[in-house]
VEXDREN-2710 file (C-alpha; in Angstrom, 1 decimal):
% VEXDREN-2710
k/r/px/py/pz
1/UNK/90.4/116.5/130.6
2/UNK/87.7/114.2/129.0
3/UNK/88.8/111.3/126.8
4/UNK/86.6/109.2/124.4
5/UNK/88.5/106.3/123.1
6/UNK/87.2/104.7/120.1
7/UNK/87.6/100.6/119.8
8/UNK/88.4/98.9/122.5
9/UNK/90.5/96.3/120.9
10/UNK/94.4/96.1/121.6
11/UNK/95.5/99.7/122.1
12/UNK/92.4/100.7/122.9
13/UNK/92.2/98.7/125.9
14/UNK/95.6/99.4/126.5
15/UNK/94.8/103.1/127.0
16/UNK/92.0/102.8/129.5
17/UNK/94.5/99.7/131.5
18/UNK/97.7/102.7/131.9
19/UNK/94.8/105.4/132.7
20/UNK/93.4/103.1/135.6
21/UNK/96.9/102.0/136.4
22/UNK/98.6/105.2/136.5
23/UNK/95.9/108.2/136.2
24/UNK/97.4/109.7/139.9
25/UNK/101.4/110.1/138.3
26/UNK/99.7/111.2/135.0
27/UNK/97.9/114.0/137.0
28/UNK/100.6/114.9/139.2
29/UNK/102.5/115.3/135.7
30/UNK/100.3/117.0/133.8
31/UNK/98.6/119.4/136.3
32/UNK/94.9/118.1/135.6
33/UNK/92.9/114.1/135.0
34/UNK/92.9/112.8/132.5
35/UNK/89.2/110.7/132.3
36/UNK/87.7/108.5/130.1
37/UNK/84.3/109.4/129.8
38/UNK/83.3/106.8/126.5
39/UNK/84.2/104.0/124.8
40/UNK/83.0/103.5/121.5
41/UNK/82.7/99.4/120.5
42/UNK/80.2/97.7/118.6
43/UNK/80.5/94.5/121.0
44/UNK/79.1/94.2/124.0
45/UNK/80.7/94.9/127.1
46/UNK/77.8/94.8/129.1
47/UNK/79.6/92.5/132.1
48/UNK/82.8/95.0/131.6
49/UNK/83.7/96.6/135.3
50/UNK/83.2/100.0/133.8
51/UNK/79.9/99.0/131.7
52/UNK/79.1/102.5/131.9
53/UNK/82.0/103.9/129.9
54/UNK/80.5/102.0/127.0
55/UNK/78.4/103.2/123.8
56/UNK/78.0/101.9/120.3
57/UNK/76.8/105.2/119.0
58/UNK/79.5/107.8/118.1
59/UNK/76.8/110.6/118.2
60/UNK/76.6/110.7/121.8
61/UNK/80.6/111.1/121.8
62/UNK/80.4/113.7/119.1
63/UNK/77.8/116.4/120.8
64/UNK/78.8/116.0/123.9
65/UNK/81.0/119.5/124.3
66/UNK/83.1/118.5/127.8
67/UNK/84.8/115.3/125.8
68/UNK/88.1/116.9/125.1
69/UNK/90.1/114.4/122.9
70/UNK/89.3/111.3/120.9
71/UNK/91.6/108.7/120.7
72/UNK/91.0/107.0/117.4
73/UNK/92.3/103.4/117.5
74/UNK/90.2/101.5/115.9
75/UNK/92.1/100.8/112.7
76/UNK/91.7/101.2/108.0
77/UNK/90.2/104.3/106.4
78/UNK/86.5/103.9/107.4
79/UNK/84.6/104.6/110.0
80/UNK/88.0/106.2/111.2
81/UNK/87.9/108.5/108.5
82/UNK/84.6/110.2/109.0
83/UNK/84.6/110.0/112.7
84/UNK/88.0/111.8/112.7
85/UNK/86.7/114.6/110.3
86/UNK/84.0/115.1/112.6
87/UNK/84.8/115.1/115.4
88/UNK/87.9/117.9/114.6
89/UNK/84.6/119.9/113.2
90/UNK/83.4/120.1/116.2
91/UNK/86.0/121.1/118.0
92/UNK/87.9/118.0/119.5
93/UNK/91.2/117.1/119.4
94/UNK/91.9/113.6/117.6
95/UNK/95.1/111.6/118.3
96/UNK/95.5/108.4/116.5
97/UNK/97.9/105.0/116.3
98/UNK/95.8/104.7/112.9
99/UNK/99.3/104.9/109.7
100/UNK/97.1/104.1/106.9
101/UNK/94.7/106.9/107.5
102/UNK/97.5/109.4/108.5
103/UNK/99.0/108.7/105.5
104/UNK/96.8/108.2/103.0
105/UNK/94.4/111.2/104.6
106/UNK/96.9/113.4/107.2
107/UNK/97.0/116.1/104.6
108/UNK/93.2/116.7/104.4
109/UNK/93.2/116.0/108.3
110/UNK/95.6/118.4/109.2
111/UNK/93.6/120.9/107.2
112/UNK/90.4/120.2/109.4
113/UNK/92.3/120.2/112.3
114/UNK/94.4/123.8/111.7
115/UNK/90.9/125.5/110.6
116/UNK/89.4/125.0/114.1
117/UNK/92.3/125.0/116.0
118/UNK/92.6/121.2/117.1
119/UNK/95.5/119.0/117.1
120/UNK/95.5/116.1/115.2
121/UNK/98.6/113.8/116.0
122/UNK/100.0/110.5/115.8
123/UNK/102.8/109.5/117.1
124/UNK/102.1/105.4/118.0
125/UNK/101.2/105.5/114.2
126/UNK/104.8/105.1/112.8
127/UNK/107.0/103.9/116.1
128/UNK/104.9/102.1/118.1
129/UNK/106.0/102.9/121.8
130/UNK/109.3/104.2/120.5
131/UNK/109.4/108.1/120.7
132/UNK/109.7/109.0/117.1
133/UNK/107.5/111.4/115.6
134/UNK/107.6/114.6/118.3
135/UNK/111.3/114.1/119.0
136/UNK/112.0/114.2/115.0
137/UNK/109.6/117.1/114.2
138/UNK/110.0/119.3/117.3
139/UNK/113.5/118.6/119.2
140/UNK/115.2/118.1/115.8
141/UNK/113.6/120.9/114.4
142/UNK/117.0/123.3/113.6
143/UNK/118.4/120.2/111.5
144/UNK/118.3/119.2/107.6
145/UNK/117.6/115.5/107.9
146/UNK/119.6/114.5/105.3
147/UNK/118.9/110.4/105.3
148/UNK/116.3/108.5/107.6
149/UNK/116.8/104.4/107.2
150/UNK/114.8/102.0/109.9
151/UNK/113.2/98.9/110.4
152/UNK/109.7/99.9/110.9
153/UNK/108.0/96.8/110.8
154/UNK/108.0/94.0/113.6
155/UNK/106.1/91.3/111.7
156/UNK/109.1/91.0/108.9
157/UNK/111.8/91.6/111.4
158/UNK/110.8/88.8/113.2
159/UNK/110.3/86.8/109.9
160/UNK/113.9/87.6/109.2
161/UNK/115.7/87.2/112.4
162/UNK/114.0/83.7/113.0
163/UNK/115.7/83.0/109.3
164/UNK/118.9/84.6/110.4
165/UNK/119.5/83.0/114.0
166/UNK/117.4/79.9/113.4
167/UNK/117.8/79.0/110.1
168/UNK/114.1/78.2/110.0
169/UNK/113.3/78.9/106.1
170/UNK/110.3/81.9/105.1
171/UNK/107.4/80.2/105.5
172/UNK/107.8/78.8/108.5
173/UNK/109.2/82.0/110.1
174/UNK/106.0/83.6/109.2
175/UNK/104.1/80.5/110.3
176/UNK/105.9/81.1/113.9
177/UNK/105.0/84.8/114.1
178/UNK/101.1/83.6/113.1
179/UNK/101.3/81.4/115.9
180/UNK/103.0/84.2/118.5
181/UNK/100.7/86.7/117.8
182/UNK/103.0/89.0/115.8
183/UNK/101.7/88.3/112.3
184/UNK/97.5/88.3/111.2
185/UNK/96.2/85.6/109.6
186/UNK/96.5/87.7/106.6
187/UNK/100.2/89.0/106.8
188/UNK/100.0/90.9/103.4
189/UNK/100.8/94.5/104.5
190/UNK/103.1/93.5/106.4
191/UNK/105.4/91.0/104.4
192/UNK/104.8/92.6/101.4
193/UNK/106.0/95.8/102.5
194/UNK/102.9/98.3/102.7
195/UNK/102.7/98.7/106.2
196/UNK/106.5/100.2/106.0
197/UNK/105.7/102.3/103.2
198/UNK/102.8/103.9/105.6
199/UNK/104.8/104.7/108.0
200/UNK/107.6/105.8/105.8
201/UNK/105.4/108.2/103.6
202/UNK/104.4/109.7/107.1
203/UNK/107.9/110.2/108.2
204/UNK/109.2/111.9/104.9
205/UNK/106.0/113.7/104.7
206/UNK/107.0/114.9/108.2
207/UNK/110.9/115.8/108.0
208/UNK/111.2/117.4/104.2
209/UNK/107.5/119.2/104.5
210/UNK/105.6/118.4/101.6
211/UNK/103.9/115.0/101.1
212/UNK/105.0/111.2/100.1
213/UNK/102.1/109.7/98.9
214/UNK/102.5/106.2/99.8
215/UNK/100.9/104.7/96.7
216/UNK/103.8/106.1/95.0
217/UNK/106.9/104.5/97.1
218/UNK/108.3/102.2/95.2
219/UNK/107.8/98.8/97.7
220/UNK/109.0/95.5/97.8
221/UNK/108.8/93.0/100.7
222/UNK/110.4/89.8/102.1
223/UNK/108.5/87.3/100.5
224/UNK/111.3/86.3/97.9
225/UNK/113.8/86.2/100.5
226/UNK/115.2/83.0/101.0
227/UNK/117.8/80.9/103.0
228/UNK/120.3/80.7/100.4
229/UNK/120.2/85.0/100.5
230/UNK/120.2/85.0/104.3
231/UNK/123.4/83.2/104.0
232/UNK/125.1/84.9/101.6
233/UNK/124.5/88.2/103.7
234/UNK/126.2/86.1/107.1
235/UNK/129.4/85.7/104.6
236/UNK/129.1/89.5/103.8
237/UNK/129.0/89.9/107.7
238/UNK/125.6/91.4/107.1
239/UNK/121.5/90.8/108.1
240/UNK/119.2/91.2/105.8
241/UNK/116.1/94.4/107.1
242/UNK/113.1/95.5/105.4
243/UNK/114.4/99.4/105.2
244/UNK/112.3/102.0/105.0
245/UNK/114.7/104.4/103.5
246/UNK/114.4/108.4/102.8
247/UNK/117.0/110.7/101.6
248/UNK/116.4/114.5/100.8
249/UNK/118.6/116.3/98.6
250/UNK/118.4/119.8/97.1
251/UNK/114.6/120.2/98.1
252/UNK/113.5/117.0/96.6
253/UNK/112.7/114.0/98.2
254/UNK/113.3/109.9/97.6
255/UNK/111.4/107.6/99.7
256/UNK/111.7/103.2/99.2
257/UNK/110.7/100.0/100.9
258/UNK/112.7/96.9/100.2
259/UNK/115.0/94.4/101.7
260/UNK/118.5/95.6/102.0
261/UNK/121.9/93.8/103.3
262/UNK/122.6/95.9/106.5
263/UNK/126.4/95.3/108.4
264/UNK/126.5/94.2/111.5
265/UNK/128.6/96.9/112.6
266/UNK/125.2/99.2/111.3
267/UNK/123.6/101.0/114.5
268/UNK/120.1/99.6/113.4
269/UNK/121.5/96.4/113.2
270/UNK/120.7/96.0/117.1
271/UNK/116.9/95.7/115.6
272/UNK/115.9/92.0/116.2
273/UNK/113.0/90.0/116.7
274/UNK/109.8/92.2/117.5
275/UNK/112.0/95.6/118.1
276/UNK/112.5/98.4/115.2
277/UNK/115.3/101.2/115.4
278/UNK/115.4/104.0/112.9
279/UNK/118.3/106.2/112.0
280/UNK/118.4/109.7/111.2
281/UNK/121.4/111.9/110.0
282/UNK/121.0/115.7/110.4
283/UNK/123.3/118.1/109.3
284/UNK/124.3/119.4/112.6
285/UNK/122.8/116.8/114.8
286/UNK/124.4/113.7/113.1
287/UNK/123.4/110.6/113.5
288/UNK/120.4/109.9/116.0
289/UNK/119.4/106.5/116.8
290/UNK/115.4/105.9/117.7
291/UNK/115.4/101.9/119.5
292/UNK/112.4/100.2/121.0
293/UNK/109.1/98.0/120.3
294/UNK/107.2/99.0/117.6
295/UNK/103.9/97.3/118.5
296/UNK/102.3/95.8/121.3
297/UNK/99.5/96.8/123.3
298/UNK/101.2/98.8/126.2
299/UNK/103.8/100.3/123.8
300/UNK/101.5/101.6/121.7
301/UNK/98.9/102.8/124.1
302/UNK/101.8/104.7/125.8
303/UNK/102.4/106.1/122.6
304/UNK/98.8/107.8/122.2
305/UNK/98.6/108.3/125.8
306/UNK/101.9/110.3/124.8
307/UNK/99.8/113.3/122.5
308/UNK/96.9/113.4/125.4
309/UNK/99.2/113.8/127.3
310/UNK/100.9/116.9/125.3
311/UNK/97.4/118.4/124.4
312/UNK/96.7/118.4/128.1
313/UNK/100.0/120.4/128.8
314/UNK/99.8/122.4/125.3
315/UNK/96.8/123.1/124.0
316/UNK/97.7/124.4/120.5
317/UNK/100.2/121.6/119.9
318/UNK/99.7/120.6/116.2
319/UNK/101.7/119.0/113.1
320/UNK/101.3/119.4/109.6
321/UNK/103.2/119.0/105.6
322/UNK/102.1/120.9/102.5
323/UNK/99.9/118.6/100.1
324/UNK/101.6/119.9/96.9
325/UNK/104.1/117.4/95.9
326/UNK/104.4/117.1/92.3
327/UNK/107.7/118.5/91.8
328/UNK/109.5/117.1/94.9
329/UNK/110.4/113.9/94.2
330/UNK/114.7/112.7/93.1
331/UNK/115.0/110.8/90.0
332/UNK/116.6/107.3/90.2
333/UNK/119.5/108.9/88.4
334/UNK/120.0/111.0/91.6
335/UNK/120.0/108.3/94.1
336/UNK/122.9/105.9/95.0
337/UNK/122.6/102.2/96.7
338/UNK/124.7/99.3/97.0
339/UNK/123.9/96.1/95.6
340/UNK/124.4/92.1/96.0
341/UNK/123.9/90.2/92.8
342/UNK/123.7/86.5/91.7
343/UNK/124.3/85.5/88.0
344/UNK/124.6/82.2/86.7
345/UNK/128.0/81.3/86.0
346/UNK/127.7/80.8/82.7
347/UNK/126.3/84.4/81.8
348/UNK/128.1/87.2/79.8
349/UNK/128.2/89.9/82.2
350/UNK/131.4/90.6/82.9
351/UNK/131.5/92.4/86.3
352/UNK/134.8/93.0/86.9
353/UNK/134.8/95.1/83.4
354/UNK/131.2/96.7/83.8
355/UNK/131.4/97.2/87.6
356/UNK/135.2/97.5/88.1
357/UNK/134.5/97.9/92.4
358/UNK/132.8/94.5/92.5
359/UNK/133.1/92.1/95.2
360/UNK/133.1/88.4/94.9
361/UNK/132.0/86.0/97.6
362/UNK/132.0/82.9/97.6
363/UNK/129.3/81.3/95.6
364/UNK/127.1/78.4/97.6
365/UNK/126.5/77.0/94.0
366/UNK/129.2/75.8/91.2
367/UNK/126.0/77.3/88.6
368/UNK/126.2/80.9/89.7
369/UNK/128.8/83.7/91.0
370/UNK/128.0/86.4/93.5
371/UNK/128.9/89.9/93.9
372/UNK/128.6/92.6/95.7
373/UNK/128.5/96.0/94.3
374/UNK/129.7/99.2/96.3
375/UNK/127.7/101.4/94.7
376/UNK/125.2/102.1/92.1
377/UNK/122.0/104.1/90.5
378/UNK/118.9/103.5/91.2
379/UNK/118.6/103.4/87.9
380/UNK/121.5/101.0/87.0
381/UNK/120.2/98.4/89.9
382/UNK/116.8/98.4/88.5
383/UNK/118.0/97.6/85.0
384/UNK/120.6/94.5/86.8
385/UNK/119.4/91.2/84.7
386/UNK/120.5/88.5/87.6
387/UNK/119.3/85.8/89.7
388/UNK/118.4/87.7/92.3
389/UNK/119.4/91.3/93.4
390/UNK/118.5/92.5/97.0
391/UNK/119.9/96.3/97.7
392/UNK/122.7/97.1/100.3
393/UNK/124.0/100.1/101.9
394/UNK/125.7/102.8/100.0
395/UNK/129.3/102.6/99.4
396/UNK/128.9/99.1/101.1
397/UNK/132.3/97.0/101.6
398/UNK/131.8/93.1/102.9
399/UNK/133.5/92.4/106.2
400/UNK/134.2/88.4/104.2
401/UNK/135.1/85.7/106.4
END
C-alpha cells in the first residue's frame, strides 16, 4: 500500500518516523507495506535523507493511480479542503488528524467519500493518540450513549492543573505552556474553547447520527477562570476541566463547552497536565473510560497511522452522520447541570428560599457568599445574576473540608 502524506510538520513527520521505525511489525501485522511514496511540503527538503519522497505539487500525488491513501495533516479548511475532495474523486482514501475540517466539512466529505467507495476517517482528529473514535463508533456500536463528558483539550488542561497544583495564576499558566511547547503563540482556539467544541461536534455528530454543527455549541473557555475559583473548587474537593459535554435524550441531542467543577472522586478527574480522558455512559455498556495524550507528535501520528492501518486490512471501512439536523437539538429546559455561584453579600437573592438544595462554602471574602447548587436548568443557570457562575456536575454534592 502507497501512502502520500501531506505536510510534513509535527504529525506529518511523525508518520514517516513510526513507518521507518517500525514498517517490518506493521507488515507482519497487516499482511502487506505500507510505503510512502510522496510528501507534499512547500519548504524545501532538498538535504532531507529521503529528498526523493518530496514534492510541492499535489498534482503529481493526485494522478498518480498506485498512491493508495492520503494522509492529510497539514491543518485549517484550505488547501485541506480541496485536496481532500479531490483526491476522494479520484479514488483515494483520505485519513486525517485535521478536527476543524472534519467538523465543519465531514458531512460533505463523507458524501464524496461513500459515492466512490473511499474511506474518509479521522481518528487522531478528536483523541489525539488515545483510541476514541473507532472504539466508540464500531465496538460500542449495540449501545445508546446516553452522556459523553471529557477533557479534550491539552493546552487548557495544562493551564488549569498548573493553577490547581501550582497556584501559578492564568496568565502565567498559559505563559508556561507557550514556553513548553503546548500552547501557540496565538492560544485562542484553544483557551477560548473552540478547539473542544471541534472535537465535540465530531463526537456527537458520531454517537447520536445526525450532525452538531460546531458554530452552534454553545462555548465558553478558561480565560475568566481565576485563582480565587480554583480555590473554591479545592474546598468543594473538586478541579476545575474544560468539559466537552453531550447528552442525548429521546432522539435529540445537547452538546456544550465550558468550565465545569469536576470531584475528585470523578473518573476523568485522573486528566492532568497534557493528558485528556473522556467518559461515556451507554445503556448496556455503562460507563467507559477513554485515558491518554491527546497531542503530541508520536501520539498523533499513531493515531492516523491507526486508519492506514485499518484501510489496509479493510478496505471498505468507512464512517459517516446524516447532515439534517434541524430538529434534533434539547432545549435548555430539558437539560440539567449543577452550579457554583458567588453573590455579593449584600444582594437580595435569597438562596436558601429560591434554591432550597443550596450549599454554602465558605466564602474567601467578608463582601460575597458562595454556593453551590445541586442541580439546575440550563435555562435557570443562564438566567443566575452573580459574581461569577462556573457549571458543575449534575446532582453535584461538595465533599467540604
Amino acid at each position: 500500500m502507497n501512502i502520500a502524506i501531506l505536510g510534513f510538520g509535527t504529525v506529518g513527520s511523525g508518520i514517516y518516523e513510526i513507518l521507518k521505525n517500525n514498517k517490518e511489525a506493521i507488515a507482519k501485522r497487516v499482511g502487506e507495506e505500507i510505503t510512502v511514496k510522496y510528501i507534499l511540503d512547500i519548504r524545501d527538503f532538498s538535504s532531507h535523507e529521503d529528498a526523493h519522497l518530496f514534492t510541492n505539487d499535489y498534482n503529481v500525488i493526485l494522478n498518480d493511480s498506485s498512491v493508495d491513501v492520503v494522509a492529510e495533516v497539514i491543518g485549517g479548511v484550505e488547501p485541506s479542503m480541496t485536496f481532500t475532495r479531490e483526491a476522494l474523486a479520484a479514488g483515494k482514501h483520505v485519513v486525517t488528524s485535521n478536527k476543524e475540517l472534519v467538523a465543519t466539512h465531514g458531512d460533505e466529505l463523507f458524501k464524496i467519500a461513500n459515492e466512490n467507495g473511499k474511506a474518509y476517517l479521522f481518528e487522531a482528529a478528536v483523541g489525539g493518540g488515545i483510541p476514541l473514535i473507532r472504539p466508540l463508533y464500531n465496538c460500542l456500536a449495540a449501545n445508546n450513549i446516553k452522556k459523553i463528558i471529557g477533557v479534550l483539550n491539552g493546552t487548557t488542561n495544562y493551564i488549569l492543573t498548573e493553577m490547581i497544583t501550582k497556584g501559578r495564576d492564568f496568565d502565567s499558566a498559559l505563559k508556561s505552556a507557550q514556553e513548553n511547547g503546548y500552547a501557540e503563540r496565538d492560544p485562542s482556539a484553544d483557551i477560548e474553547g473552540k478547539d473542544t467544541a471541534r472535537k465535540i461536534s465530531i463526537l456527537t455528530s458520531l454517537l447520536y447520527g445526525s450532525r452538531v454543527d460546531c458554530r452552534h455549541i454553545e462555548t465558553e473557555g478558561i480565560t475568566n477562570i481565576t485563582m480565587e475559583d480554583v480555590k473554591y473548587a479545592e474546598a468543594a474537593g473538586c478541579d476545575i476541566k474544560l468539559i466537552g459535554y453531550g447528552e442525548l435524550e429521546n432522539s435529540k441531542v445537547f452538546a456544550r463547552v465550558s468550565p465545569m467543577f469536576i470531584s475528585k472522586h470523578s473518573p476523568i478527574s485522573c486528566a492532568m497536565g497534557v493528558y485528556n480522558a473522556v467518559l461515556a455512559n451507554g445503556d448496556s455498556v455503562g460507563n467507559v473510560l477513554f485515558y491518554g495524550q491527546g497531542a503530541g507528535k508520536l501520539p498523533t501520528a499513531s493515531a492516523v497511522l491507526g486508519d492506514i492501518i485499518d484501510i489496509a486490512r479493510h478496505k471498505n471501512v468507512s464512517m459517516s452522520w446524516n447532515s439534517e439536523n434541524s430538529d434534533s437539538y434539547l432545549s435548555d429546559e430539558d437539560v440539567k447541570t449543577g452550579a457554583f455561584v458567588r453573590i455579593a453579600e449584600s444582594s437580595d437573592i435569597s438562596f436558601s428560599e429560591k434554591y432550597p438544595s443550596a450549599i454554602s462554602l465558605e466564602a474567601h471574602t467578608s463582601s460575597e457568599k458562595a454556593y453551590i447548587i445541586p442541580s439546575m436548568t440550563e435555562s435557570e443557570f443562564k438566567k443566575l445574576s452573580c459574581i461569577k457562575k462556573i457549571r458543575c456536575e449534575n446532582n453535584f454534592k461538595p465533599s467540604i473540608g
